[in-house]
N, CA, C and O of each residue as an XYZ file, in Angstrom:
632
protein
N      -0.887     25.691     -2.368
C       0.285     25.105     -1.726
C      -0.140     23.822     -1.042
O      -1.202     23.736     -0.425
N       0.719     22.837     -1.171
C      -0.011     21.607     -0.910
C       1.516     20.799      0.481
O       2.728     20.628      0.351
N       0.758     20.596      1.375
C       2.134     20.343      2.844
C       2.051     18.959      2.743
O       1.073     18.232      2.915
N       3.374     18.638      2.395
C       3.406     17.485      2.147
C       3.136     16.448      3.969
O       3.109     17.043      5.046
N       3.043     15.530      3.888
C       2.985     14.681      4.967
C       3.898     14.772      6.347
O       3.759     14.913      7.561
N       4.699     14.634      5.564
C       6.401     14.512      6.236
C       7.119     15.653      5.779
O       6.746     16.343      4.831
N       8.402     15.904      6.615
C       9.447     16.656      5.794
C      10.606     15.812      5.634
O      11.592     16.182      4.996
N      10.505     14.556      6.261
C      11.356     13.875      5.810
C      11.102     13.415      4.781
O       9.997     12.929      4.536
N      11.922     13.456      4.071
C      11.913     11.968      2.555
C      11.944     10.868      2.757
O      12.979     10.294      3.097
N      10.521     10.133      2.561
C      10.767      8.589      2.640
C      11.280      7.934      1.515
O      11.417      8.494      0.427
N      11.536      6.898      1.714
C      12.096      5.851      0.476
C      11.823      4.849      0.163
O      11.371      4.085      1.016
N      11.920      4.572     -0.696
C      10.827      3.024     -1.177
C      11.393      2.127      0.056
O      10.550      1.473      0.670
N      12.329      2.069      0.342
C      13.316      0.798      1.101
C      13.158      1.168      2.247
O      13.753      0.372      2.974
N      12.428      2.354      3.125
C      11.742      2.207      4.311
C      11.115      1.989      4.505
O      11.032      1.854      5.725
N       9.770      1.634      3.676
C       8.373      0.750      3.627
C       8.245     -0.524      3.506
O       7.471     -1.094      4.275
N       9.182     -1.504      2.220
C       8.977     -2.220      1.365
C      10.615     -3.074      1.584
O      11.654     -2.488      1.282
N      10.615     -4.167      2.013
C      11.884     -5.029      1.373
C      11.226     -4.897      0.102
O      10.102     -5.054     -0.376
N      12.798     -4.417     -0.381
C      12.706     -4.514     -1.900
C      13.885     -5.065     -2.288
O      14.936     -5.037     -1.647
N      13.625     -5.753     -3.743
C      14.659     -6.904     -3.945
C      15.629     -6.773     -4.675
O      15.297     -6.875     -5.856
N      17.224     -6.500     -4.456
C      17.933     -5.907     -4.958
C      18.339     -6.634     -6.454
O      17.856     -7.720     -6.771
N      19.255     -5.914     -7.292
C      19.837     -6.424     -8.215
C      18.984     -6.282     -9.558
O      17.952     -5.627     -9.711
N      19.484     -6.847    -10.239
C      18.807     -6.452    -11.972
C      17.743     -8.102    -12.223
O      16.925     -8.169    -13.140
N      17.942     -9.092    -11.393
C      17.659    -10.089    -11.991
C      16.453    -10.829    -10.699
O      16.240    -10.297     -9.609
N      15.901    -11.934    -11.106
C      14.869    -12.648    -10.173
C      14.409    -11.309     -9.698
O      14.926    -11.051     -8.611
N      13.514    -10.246    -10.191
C      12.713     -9.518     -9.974
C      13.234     -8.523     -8.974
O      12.587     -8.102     -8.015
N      14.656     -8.137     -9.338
C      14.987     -7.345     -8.580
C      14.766     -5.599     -9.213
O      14.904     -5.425    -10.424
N      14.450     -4.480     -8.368
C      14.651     -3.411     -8.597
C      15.981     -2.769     -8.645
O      15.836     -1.563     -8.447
N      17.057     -3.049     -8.806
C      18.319     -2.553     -9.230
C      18.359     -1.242     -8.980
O      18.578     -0.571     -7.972
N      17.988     -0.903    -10.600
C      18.416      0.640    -11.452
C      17.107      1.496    -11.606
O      16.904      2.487    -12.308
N      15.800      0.431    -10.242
C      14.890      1.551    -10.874
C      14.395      2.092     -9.650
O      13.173      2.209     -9.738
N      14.953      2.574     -8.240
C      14.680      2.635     -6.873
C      14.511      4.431     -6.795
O      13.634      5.023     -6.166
N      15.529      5.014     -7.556
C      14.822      6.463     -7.784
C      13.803      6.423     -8.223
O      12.942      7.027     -7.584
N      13.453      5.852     -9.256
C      12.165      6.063     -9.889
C      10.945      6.241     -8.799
O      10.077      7.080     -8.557
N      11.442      4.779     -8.202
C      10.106      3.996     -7.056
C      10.228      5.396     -5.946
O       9.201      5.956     -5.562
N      10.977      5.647     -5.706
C      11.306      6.573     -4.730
C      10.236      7.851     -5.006
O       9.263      8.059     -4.282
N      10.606      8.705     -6.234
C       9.991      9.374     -7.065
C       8.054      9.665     -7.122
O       7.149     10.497     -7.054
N       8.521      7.802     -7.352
C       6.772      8.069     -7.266
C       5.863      7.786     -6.044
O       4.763      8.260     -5.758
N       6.599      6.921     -5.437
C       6.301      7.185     -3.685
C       5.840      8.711     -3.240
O       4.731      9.193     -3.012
N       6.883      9.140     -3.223
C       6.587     11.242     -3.045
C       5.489     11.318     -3.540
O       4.689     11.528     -2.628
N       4.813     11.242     -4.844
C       4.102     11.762     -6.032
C       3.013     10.961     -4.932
O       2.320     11.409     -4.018
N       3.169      9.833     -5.370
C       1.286      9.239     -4.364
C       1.695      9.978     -2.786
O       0.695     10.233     -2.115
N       2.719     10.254     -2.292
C       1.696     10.536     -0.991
C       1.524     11.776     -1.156
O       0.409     11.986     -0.680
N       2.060     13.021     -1.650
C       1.570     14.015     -2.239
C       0.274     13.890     -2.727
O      -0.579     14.674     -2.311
N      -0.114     12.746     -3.813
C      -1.569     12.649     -4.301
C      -2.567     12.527     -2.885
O      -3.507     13.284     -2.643
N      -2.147     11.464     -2.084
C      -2.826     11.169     -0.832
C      -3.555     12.559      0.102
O      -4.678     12.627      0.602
N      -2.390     13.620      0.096
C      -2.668     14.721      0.944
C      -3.557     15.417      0.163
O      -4.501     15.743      0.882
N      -3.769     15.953     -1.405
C      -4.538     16.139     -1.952
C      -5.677     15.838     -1.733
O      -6.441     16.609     -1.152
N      -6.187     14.130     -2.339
C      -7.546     13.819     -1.728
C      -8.032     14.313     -0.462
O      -9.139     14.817     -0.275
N      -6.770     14.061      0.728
C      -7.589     14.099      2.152
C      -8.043     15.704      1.772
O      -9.249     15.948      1.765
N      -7.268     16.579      1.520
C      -7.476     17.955      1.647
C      -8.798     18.031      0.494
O      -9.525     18.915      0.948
N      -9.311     17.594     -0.555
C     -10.350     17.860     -1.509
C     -11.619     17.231     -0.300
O     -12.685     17.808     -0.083
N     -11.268     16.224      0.220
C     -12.531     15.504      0.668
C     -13.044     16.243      1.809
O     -14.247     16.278      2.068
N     -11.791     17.077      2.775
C     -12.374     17.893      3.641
C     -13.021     19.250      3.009
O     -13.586     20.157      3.620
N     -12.837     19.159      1.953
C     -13.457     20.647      1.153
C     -14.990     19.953      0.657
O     -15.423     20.686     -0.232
N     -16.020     18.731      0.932
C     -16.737     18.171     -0.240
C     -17.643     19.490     -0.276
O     -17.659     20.177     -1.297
N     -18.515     19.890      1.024
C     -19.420     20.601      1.069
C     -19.567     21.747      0.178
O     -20.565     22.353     -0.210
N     -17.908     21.939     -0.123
C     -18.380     23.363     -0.698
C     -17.657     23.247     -1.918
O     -16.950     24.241     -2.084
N     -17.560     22.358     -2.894
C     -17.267     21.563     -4.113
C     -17.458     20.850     -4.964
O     -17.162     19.723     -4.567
N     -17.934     20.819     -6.367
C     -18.730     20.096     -6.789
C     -18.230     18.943     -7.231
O     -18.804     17.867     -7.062
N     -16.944     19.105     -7.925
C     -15.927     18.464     -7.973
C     -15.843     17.398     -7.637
O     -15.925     16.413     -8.371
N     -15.594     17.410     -6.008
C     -15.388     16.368     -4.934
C     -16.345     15.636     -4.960
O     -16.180     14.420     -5.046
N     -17.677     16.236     -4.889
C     -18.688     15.343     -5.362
C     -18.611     14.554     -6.061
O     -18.561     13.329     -5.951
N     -18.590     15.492     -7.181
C     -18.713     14.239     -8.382
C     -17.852     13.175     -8.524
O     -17.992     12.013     -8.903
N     -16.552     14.109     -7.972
C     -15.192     12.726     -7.981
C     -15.431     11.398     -7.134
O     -14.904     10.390     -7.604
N     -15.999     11.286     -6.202
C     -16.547     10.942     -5.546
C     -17.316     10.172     -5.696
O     -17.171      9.009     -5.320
N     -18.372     10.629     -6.303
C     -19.644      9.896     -7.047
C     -19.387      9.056     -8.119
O     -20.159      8.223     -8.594
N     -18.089      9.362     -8.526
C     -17.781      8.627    -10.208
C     -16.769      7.879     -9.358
O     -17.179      6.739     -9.142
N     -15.657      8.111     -8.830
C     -14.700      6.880     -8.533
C     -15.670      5.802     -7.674
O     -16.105      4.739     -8.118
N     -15.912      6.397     -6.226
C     -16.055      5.183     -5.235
C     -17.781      5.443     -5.192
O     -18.276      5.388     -4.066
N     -18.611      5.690     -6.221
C     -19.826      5.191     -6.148
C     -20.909      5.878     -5.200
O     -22.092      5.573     -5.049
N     -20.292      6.714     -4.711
C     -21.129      7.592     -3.262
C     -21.977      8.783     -4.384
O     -21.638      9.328     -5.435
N     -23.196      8.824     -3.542
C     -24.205      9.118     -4.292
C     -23.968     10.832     -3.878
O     -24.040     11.375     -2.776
N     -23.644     11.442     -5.307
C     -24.053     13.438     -4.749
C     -25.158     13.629     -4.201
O     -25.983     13.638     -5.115
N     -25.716     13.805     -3.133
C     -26.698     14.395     -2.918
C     -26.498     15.670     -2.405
O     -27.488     15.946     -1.728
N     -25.535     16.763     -2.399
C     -25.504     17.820     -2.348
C     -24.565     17.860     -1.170
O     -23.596     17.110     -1.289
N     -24.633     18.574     -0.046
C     -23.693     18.536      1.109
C     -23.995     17.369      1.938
O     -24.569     16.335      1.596
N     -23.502     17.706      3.128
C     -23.120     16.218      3.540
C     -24.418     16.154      4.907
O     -24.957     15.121      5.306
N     -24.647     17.404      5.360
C     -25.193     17.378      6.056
C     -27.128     16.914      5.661
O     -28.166     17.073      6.303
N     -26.896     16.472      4.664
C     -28.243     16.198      3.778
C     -28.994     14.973      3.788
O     -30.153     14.561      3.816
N     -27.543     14.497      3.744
C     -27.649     12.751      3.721
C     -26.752     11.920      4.980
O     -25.553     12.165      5.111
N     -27.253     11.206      5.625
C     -26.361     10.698      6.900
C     -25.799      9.553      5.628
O     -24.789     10.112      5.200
N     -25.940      8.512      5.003
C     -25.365      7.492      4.169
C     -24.112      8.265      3.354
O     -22.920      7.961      3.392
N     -24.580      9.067      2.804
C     -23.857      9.789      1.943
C     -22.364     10.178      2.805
O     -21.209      9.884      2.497
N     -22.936     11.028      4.111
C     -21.480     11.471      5.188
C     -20.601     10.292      6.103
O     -19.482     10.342      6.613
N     -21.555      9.310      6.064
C     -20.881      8.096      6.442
C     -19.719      7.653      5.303
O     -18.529      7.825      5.565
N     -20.240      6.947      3.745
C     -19.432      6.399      2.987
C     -18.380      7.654      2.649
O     -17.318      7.274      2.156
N     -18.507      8.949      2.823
C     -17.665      9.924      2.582
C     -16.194      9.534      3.763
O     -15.008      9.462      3.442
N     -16.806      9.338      5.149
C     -15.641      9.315      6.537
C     -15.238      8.255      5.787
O     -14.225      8.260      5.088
N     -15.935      7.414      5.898
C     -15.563      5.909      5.411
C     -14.021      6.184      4.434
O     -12.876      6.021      4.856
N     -14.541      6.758      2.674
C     -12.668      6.865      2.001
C     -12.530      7.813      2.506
O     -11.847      8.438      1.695
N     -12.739      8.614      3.561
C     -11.322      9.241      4.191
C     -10.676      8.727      4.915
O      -9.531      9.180      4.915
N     -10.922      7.603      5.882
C     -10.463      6.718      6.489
C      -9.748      5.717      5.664
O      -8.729      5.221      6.145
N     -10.136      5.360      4.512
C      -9.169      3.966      3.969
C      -7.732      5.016      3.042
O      -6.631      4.591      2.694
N      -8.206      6.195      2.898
C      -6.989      6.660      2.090
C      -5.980      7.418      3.268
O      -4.759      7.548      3.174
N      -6.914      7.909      4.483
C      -5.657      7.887      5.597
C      -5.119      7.266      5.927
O      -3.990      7.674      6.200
N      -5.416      5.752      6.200
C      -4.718      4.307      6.297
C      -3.594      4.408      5.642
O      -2.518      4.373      6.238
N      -3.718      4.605      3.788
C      -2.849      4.438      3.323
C      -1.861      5.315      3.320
O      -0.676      5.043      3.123
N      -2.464      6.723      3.604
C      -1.241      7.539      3.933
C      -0.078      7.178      5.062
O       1.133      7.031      4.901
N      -0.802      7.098      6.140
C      -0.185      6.552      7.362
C       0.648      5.117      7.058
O       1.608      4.823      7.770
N       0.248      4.311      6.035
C       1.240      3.361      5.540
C       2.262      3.651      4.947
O       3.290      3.031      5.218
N       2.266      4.591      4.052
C       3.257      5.064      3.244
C       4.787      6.068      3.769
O       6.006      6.043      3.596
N       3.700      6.924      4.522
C       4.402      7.561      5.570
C       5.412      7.227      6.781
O       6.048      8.022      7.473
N       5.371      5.638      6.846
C       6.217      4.805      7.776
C       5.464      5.596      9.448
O       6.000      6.317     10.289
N       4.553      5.234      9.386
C       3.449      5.929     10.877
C       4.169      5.739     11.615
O       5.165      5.262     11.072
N       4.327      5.864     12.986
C       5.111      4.927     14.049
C       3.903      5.184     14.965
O       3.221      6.209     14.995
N       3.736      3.901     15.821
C       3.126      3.821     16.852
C       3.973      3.512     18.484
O       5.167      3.713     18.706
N       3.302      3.166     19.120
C       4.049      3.096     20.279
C       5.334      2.660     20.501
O       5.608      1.525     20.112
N       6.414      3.499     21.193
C       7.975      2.730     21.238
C       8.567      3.319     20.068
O       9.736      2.959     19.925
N       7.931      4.504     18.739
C       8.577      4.845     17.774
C       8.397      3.294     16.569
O       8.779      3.381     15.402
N       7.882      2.226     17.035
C       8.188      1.301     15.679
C       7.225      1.089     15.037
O       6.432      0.423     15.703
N       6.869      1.308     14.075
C       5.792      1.409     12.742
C       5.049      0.682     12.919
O       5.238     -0.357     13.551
N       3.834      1.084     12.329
C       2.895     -0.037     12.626
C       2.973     -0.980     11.518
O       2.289     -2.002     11.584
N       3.805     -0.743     10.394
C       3.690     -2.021      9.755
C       5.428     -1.883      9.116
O       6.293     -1.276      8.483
N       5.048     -2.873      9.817
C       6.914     -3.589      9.592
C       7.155     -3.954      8.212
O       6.290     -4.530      7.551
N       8.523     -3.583      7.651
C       8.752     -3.774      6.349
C       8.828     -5.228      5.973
O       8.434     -5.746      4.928
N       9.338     -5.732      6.894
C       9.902     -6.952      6.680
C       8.685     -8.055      5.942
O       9.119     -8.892      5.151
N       7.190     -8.016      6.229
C       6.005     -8.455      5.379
C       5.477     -7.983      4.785
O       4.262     -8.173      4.743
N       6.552     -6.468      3.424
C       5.849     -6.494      2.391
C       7.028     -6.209      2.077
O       7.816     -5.522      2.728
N       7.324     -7.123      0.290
C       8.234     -7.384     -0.553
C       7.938     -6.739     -1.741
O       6.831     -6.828     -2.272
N       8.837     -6.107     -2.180
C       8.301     -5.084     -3.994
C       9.645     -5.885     -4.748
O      10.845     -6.065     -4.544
N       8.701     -6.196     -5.650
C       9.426     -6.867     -6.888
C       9.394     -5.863     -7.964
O       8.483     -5.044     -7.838
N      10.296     -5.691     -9.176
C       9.985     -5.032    -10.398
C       9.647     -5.889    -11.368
O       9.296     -5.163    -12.298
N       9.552     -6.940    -11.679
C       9.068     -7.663    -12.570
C       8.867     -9.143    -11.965
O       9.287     -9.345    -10.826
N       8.268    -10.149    -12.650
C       7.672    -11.616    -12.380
C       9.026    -12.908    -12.639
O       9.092    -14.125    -12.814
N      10.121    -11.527    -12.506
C      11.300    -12.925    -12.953
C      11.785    -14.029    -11.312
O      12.784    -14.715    -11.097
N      10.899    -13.828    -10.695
C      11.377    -14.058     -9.098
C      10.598    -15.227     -9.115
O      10.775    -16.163     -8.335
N       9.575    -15.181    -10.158
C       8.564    -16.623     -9.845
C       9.124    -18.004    -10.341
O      10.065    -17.820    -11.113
N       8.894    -19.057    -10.178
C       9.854    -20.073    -10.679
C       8.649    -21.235    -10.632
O       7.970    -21.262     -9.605
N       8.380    -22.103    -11.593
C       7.616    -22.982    -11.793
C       8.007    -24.838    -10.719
O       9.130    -25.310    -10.541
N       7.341    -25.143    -10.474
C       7.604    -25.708     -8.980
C       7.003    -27.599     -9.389
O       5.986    -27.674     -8.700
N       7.089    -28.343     -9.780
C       6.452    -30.169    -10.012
C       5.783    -29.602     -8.410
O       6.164    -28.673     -7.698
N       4.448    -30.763     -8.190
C       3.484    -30.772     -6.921
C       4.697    -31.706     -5.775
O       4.473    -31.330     -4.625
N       5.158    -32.129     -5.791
C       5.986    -33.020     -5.039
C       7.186    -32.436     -4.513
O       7.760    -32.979     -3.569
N       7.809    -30.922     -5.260
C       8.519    -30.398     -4.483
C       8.475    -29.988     -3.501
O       7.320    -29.998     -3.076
N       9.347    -29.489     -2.670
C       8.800    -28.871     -1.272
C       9.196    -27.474     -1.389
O      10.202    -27.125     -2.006
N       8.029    -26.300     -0.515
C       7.693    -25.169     -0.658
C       9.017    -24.400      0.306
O       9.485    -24.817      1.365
N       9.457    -23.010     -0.559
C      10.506    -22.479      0.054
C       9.915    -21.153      0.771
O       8.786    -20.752      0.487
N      10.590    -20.611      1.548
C      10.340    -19.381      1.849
C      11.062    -18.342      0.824
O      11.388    -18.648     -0.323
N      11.280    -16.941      1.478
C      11.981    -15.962      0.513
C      13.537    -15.969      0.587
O      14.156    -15.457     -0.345
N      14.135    -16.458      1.526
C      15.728    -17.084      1.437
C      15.603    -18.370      0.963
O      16.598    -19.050      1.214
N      14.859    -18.855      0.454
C      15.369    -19.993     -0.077
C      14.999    -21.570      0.799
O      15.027    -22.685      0.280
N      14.760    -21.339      1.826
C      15.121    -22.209      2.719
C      13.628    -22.927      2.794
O      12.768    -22.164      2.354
N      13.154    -24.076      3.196
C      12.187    -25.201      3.040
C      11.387    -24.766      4.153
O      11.599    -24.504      5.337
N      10.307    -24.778      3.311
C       8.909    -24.379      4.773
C       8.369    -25.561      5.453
O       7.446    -26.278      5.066
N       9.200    -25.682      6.711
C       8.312    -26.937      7.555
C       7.235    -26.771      7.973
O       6.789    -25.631      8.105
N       6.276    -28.262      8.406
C       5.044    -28.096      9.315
C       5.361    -28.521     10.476
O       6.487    -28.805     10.884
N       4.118    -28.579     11.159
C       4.348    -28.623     12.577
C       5.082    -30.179     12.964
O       4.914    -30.517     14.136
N       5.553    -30.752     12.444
C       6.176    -31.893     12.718
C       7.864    -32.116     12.033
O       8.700    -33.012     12.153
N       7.830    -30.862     11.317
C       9.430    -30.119     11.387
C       9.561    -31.198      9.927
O      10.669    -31.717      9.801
N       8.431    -31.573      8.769
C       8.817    -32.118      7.829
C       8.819    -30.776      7.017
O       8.471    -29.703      7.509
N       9.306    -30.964      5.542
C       9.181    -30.008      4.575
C       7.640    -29.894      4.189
O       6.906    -30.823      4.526
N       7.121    -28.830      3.516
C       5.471    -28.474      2.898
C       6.038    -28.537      1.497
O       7.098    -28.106      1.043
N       4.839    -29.326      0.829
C       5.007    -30.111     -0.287
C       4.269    -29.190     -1.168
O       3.191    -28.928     -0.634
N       4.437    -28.472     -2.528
C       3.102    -27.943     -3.178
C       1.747    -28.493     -3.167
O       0.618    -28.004     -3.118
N       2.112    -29.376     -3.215
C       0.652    -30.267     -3.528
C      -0.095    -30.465     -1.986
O      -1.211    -30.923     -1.739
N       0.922    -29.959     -1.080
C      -0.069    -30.161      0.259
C      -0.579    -29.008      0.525
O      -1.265    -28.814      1.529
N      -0.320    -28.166     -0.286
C      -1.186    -26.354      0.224
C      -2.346    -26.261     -0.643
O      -2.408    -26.426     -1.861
N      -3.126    -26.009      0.076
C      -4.566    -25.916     -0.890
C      -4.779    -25.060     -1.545
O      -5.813    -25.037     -2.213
C-alpha cells in the first residue's frame, strides 16, 4: 500500500501557469492528462523516498541506485560514510521535488514556490522567430524595458 503525499488532489494548474487554448503552445484538451500524470510522478516520488529508506535491507535499492545516480553498492550504509552521504544527498533532491509538486506551503500558508515563475507549454508553437533589432517581450506581450525605461533589443541580451 503506497500513502500518497496529499489527500488532496493537486492539479497541474496549482503548480504551473499553464497556457490555455489549443494554439501558441497551449494545453487545451490535454490538462487531464497532465493532471493524471502529475498523481503518477508524485506517487512515483513517495515510492523512491519509501525504497531509499528501505536501502539497508535491499538489494534492489542498491543497485537502483548504483545504476541510476552512480552511488557506489558497497553493501549497507553504515559501511561507507560517502556512500550514506550521496544516498541523504537523492533523498534530499527527490524530496525537494516532492515538496514542489505537492504545492508545500511555508510560512503564512503560501508555497514556497509560486506558480506564477513556472510556465508549462504543450508544444514549441509559443516560440516565434524575432530580427536582432526587435525589442524583447515578456509573456503578455508587452516590451521588456531597462533601467532607463527604453525597450531590450535581442541583440542587446547576451
Amino acid at each position: 500500500l503506497t500513502l500518497l503525499s496529499r489527500t488532496v488532489a493537486i492539479e497541474i494548474t496549482d503548480i504551473f501557469t499553464v497556457q490555455p487554448g489549443a494554439s501558441d503552445g497551449g494545453c487545451g484538451d490535454r490538462v487531464a492528462q497532465l493532471d493524471q500524470s502529475l498523481s503518477e510522478g508524485i506517487e512515483s516520488l513517495d515510492v523512491a523516498l519509501n525504497a531509499i529508506d528501505n536501502y539497508n535491507n535491499d538489494i534492489r535499492v542498491r543497485r537502483s541506485l548504483a545504476t541510476i545516480f552512480g552511488i557506489t553498492n558497497s553493501g549497507r550504509l553504515r559501511e561507507s560514510r560517502v556512500t550514506a552521504d550521496a544516498v541523504r544527498r537523492v533523498r534530499m533532491y527527490i524530496n525537494h521535488t516532492k515538496d514542489f509538486y505537492n504545492l508545500q506551503l511555508g510560512a503564512g500558508n503560501v508555497p514556497y514556490y509560486d506558480k506564477v515563475e513556472f510556465w508549462l507549454f504543450c508544444d514549441i508553437t509559443f516560440l516565434s522567430l524575432h530580427k536582432p533589432a526587435f525589442s524583447v517581450s515578456d509573456y503578455q506581450g508587452d516590451d521588456i524595458l531597462d533601467q532607463n525605461g527604453n525597450p531590450i533589443r535581442v541583440m542587446d541580451i547576451p
